[in-house]
Legacy VTK file of the C-alpha trace (Angstrom):
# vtk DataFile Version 3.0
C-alpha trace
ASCII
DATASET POLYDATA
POINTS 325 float
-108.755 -114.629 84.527
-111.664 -113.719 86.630
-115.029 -113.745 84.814
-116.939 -110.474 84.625
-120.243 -112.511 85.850
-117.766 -112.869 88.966
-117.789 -109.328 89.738
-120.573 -108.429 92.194
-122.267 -105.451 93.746
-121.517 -103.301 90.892
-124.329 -100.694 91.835
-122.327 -100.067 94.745
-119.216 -100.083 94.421
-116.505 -97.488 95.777
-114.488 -95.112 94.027
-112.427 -92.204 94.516
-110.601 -89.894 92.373
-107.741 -87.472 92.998
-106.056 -84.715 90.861
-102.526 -84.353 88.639
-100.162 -82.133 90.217
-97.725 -79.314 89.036
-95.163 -77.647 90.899
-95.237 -74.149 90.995
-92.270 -72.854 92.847
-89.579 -74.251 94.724
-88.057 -77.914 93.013
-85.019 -79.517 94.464
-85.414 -76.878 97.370
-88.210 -79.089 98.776
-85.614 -81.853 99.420
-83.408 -79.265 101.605
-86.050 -78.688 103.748
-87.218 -75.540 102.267
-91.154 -74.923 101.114
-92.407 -75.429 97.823
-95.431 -74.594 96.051
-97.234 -77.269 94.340
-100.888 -77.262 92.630
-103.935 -79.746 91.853
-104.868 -79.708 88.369
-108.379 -80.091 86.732
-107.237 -84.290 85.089
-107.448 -86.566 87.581
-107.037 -90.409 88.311
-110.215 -92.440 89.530
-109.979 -96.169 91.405
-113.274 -97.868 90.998
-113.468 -101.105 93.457
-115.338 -103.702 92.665
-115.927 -106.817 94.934
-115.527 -110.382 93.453
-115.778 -113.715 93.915
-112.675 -115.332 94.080
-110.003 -113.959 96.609
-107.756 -112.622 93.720
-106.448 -108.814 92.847
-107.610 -107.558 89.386
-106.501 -104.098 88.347
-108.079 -103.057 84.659
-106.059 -99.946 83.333
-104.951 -98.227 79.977
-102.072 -99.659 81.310
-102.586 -103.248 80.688
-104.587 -105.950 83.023
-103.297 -107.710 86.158
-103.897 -110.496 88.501
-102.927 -112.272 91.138
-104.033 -113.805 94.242
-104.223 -111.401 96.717
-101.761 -113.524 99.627
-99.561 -114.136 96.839
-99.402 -110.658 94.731
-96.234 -110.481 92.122
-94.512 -107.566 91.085
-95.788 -105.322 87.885
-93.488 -102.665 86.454
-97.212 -100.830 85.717
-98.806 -101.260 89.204
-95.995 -101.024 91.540
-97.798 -98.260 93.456
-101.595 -99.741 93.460
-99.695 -102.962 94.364
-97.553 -101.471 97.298
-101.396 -100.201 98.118
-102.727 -102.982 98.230
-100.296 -105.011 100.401
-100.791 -102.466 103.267
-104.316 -103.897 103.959
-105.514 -107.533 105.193
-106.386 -109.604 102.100
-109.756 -110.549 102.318
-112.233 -110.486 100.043
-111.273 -110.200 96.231
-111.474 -107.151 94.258
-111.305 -105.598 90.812
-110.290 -101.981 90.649
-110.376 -100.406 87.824
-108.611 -97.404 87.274
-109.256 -94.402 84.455
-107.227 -91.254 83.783
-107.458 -88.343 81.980
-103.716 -87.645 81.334
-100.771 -89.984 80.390
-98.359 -91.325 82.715
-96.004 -90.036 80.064
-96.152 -86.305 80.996
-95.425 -84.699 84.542
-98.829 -84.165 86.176
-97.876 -85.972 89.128
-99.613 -89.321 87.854
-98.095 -91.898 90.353
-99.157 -89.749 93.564
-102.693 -89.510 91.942
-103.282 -92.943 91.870
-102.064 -93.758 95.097
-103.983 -90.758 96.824
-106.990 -92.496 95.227
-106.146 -96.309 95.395
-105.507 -95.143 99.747
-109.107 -93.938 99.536
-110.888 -96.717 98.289
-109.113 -99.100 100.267
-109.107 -96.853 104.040
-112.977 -96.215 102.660
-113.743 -100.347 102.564
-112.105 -100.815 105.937
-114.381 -98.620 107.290
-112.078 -97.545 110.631
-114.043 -94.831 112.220
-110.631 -93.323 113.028
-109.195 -93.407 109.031
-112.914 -92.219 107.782
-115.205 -89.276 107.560
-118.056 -87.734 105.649
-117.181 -86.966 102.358
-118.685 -83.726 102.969
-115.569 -83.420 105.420
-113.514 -84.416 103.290
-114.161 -81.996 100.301
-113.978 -78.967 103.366
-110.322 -79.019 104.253
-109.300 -75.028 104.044
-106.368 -72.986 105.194
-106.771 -72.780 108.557
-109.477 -75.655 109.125
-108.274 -78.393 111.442
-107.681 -80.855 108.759
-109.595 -84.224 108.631
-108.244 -87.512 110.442
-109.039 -88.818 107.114
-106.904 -86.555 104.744
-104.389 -86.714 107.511
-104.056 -90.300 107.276
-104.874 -90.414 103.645
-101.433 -88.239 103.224
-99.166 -89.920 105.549
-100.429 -93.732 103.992
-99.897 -92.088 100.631
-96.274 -90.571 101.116
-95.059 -93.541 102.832
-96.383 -95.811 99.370
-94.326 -93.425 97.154
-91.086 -93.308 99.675
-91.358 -97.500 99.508
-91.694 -97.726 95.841
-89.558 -94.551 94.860
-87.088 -94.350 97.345
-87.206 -90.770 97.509
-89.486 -87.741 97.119
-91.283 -84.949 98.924
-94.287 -85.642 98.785
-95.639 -82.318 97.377
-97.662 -83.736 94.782
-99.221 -86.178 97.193
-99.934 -83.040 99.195
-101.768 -81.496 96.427
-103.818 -84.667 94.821
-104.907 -85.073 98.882
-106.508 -81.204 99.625
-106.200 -79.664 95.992
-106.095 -75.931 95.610
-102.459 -75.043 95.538
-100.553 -76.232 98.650
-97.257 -74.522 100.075
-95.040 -77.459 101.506
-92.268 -78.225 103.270
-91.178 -81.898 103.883
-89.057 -81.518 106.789
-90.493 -80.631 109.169
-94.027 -81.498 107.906
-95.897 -78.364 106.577
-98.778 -78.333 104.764
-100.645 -74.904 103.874
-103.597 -75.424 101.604
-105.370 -72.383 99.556
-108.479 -72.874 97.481
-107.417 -71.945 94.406
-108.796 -72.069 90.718
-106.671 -70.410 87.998
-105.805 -71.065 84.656
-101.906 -72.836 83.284
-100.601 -74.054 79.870
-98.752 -76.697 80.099
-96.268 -77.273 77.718
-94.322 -80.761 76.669
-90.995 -80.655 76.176
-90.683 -83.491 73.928
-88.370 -85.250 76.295
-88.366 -86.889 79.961
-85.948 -87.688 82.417
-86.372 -89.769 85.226
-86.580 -87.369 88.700
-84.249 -89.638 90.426
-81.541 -89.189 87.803
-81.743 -85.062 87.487
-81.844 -85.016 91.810
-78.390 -87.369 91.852
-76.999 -84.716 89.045
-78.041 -81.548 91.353
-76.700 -83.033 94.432
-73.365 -83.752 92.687
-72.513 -80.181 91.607
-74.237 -79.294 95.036
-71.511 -80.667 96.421
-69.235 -78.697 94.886
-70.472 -75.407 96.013
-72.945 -75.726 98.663
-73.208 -72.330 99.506
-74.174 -71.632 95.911
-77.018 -73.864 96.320
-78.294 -72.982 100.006
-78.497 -69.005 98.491
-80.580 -70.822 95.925
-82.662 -72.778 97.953
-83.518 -69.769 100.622
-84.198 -67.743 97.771
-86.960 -70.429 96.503
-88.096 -70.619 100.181
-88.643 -66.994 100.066
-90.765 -66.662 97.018
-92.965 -69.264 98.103
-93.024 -67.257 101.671
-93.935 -63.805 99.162
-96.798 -65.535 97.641
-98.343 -66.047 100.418
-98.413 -63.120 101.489
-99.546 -61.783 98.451
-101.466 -64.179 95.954
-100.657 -62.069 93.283
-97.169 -61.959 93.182
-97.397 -65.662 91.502
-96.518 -64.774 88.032
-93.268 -62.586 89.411
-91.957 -65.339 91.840
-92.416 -67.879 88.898
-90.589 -66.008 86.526
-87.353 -65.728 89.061
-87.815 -69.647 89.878
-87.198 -69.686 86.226
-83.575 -67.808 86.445
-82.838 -70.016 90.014
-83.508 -73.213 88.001
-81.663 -71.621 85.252
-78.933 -71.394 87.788
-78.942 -75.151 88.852
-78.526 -76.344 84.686
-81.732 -77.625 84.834
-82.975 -76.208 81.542
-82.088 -77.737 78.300
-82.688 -76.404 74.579
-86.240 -77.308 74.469
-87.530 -75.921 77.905
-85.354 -72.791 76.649
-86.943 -73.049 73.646
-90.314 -73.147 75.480
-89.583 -70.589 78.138
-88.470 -67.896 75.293
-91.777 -68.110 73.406
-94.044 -67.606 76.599
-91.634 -64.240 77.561
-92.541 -63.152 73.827
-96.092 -63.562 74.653
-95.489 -61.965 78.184
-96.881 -64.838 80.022
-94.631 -65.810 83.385
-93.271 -69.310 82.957
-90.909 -71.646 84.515
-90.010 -75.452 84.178
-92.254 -77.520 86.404
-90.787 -80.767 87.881
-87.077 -81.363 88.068
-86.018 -80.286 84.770
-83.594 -81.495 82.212
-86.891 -82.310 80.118
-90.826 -83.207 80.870
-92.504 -79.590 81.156
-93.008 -76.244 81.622
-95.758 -74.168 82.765
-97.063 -70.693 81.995
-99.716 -68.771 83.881
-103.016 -68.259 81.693
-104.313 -69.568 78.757
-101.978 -70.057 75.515
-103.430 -71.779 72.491
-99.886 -72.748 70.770
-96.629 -72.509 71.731
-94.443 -73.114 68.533
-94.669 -76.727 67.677
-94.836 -78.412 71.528
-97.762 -80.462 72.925
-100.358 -77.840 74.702
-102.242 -78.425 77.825
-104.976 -76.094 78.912
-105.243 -76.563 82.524
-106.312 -74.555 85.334
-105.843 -75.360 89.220
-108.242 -77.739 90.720
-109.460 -76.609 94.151
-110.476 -79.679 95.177
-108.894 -82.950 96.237
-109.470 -86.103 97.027
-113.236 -87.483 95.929
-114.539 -90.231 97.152
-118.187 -91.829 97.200
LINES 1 326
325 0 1 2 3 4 5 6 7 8 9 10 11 12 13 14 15 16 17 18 19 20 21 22 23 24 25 26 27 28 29 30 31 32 33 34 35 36 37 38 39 40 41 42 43 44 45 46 47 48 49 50 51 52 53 54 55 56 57 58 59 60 61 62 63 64 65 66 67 68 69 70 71 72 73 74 75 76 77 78 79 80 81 82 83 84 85 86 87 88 89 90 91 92 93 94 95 96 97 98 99 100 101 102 103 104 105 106 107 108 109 110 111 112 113 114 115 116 117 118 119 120 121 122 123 124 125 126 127 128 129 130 131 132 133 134 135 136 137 138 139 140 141 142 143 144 145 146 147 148 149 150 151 152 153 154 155 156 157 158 159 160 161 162 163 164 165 166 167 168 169 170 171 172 173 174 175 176 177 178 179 180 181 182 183 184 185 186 187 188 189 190 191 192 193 194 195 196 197 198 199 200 201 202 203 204 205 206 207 208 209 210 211 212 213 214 215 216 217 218 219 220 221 222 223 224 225 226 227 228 229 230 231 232 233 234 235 236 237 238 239 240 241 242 243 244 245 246 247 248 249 250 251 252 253 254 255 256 257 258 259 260 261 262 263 264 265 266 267 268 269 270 271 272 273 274 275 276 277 278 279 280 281 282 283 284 285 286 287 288 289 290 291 292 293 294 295 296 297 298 299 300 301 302 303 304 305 306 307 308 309 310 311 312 313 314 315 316 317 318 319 320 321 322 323 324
C-alpha cells in the first residue's frame, strides 16, 4: 500500500466535482431518439488528485480502497468507471484520487455519470492540452445559446464514451446534466444538447427497491415489440412535452404529471412508486417516477417534508456543472 508520506504536492492538488442527476421527462424515449429532460441536482461527486511517488493508481472512496500499478490496472466491481478513466490516459506519474460524495450509489441520482464527469476533469485538467482545457471561468459560463466550451465538449463526449464501454448502453442524459448543470433537454441521436440555468426545488422520494436500468430497458423493448406503434405514440408524446416546456418553463409540473400516466402506460410503476405517486397527488404536488422505473425513485416538484413512510430527499436543481480548480 502506498504510504501517505508518499503522497506529494498536497497544497496543490486538482480536483473537480460534478452534480447527481434526475430525469425529468422523457425515459426510455431517449433511447428512440426522442428528447428528454434531465436535471443537475445540488449533491455532487468530487475527484481530488493527488501526485505520488511510486507509479501506482490509488483510489480512496466510501467505497473501499484500491491499487494497482498503473500499466498493469485490474478490474474492481467499485471502480469500473474511474478505472475505464483512467486507462484512457498515458500512465505516467502515480496518483491517489480520492473521491467524496454526498449521496449513495444506492439511490438514482445519476452517481456513475458524476464520477466520471469529474474523474474526465481531473485527468483532461493534468494533461494540460490547450485544445481539451479552458478557464474555469469558461467553464462555469456554458448557457443556452453560448457556443459551448472545447472543454465541456470534450469533457461530454470522453465521459459518454466511459459509460457506453463500461455499461454497454445508455443515453447519456445524466452525463449531459453533471457536464453543464441547470436542466438540459437531450436527445441522443442525433446529438442535442439544450442547457437552461435552472434552480428549483424537488423531493425525492425512495422507493425502497432498485432495479438494474439494463434489466427494466430489455423488459420495455420486449413488449415494444409487440406493439410498436403503441410505443412510438408514447415516445412522440414524451418528445412533445419536453418540446412544451421549452417553450414555456412553466408548464413543468403539467408535462410531469402526464409523463407519469405515459410511464404508467409502459408498466413501469410498481406498488410502491404507486404508492408514492398517490400521496404527492393528495398533496397536489406534480410527480412522476424518475429513472427507468420498476423501483429506485420518484420525484415531485417543491418541497415535501414526509411522504408516508419512504426515504425523503430535499433537493433542488443545481445550475451549475462541472467544477474544477
Amino acid at each position: 500500500m502506498t504510504d501517505q508520506s508518499a503522497i506529494f504536492n498536497l497544497q496543490s492538488a486538482i480536483q473537480a466535482s460534478a452534480p447527481g442527476s434526475l430525469m425529468l421527462l422523457g425515459e426510455h424515449a431517449v433511447l428512440h431518439g426522442r428528447r428528454a429532460m434531465v436535471c443537475a441536482i445540488n449533491k455532487r461527486i468530487t475527484v481530488r488528485y493527488f501526485q505520488t511517488l511510486e507509479k501506482n493508481l490509488r483510489i480512496v472512496s466510501d467505497l473501499g480502497t484500491y491499487e494497482a500499478p498503473l500499466d498493469a490496472l485490474t478490474d474492481h466491481p467499485h471502480f469500473r468507471f474511474v478505472l475505464d478513466v483512467v486507462r484512457q490516459y498515458p500512465p505516467g506519474r502515480g496518483m491517489e484520487l480520492k473521491i467524496e460524495s454526498e449521496f449513495s450509489s444506492e439511490i438514482g441520482f445519476g452517481s456513475s455519470a458524476a464520477v466520471t464527469v469529474a474523474a474526465h476533469a481531473v485527468l483532461m485538467k493534468l494533461a494540460g492540452s490547450p485544445r481539451s482545457w479552458t478557464s474555469a471561468t469558461e467553464i462555469n459560463d456554458c448557457r443556452a445559446g453560448a457556443e459551448t466550451p472545447p472543454f465541456l465538449e470534450e469533457l461530454f463526449k470522453r465521459s459518454l464514451a466511459t459509460i457506453h464501454r463500461v455499461q454497454g448502453r445508455g443515453s447519456g442524459a445524466d452525463v449531459a446534466a453533471s457536464v453543464f448543470g441547470g436542466a438540459v433537454a437531450y436527445r441522443a441521436e442525433p446529438l442535442e444538447i439544450h442547457p437552461l440555468e435552472k434552480s428549483f426545488p424537488l423531493t425525492a422520494v425512495y422507493s425502497g427497491s432498485k432495479m438494474k436500468t439494463a434489466e427494466v430497458i430489455a423488459l420495455v423493448e420486449i413488449a415494444r415489440a409487440m406493439n410498436p406503434e403503441k410505443y412510438e405514440r408514447i415516445y412522440d408524446r414524451m418528445d412533445a412535452l419536453v418540446g412544451e416546456v421549452l417553450a414555456d418553463f412553466s408548464m413543468l409540473g403539467k408535462a410531469l404529471m402526464e409523463n407519469q400516466k405515459l410511464m404508467e402506460d409502459l408498466n413501469l410503476c410498481n406498488n410502491a412508486l404507486a404508492e408514492i405517486i398517490r400521496i404527492f397527488q393528495v398533496l397536489n404536488i406534480p410527480a412522476k417516477i424518475s429513472g427507468s422505473g420498476l423501483g429506485d425513485c420518484a420525484i415531485g416538484l417543491g418541497q415535501v417534508p414526509a411522504v408516508g413512510t419512504f426515504p425523503v430527499y430535499a433537493l433542488k436543481v443545481e445550475p451549475k456543472g462541472v467544477k474544477v480548480r
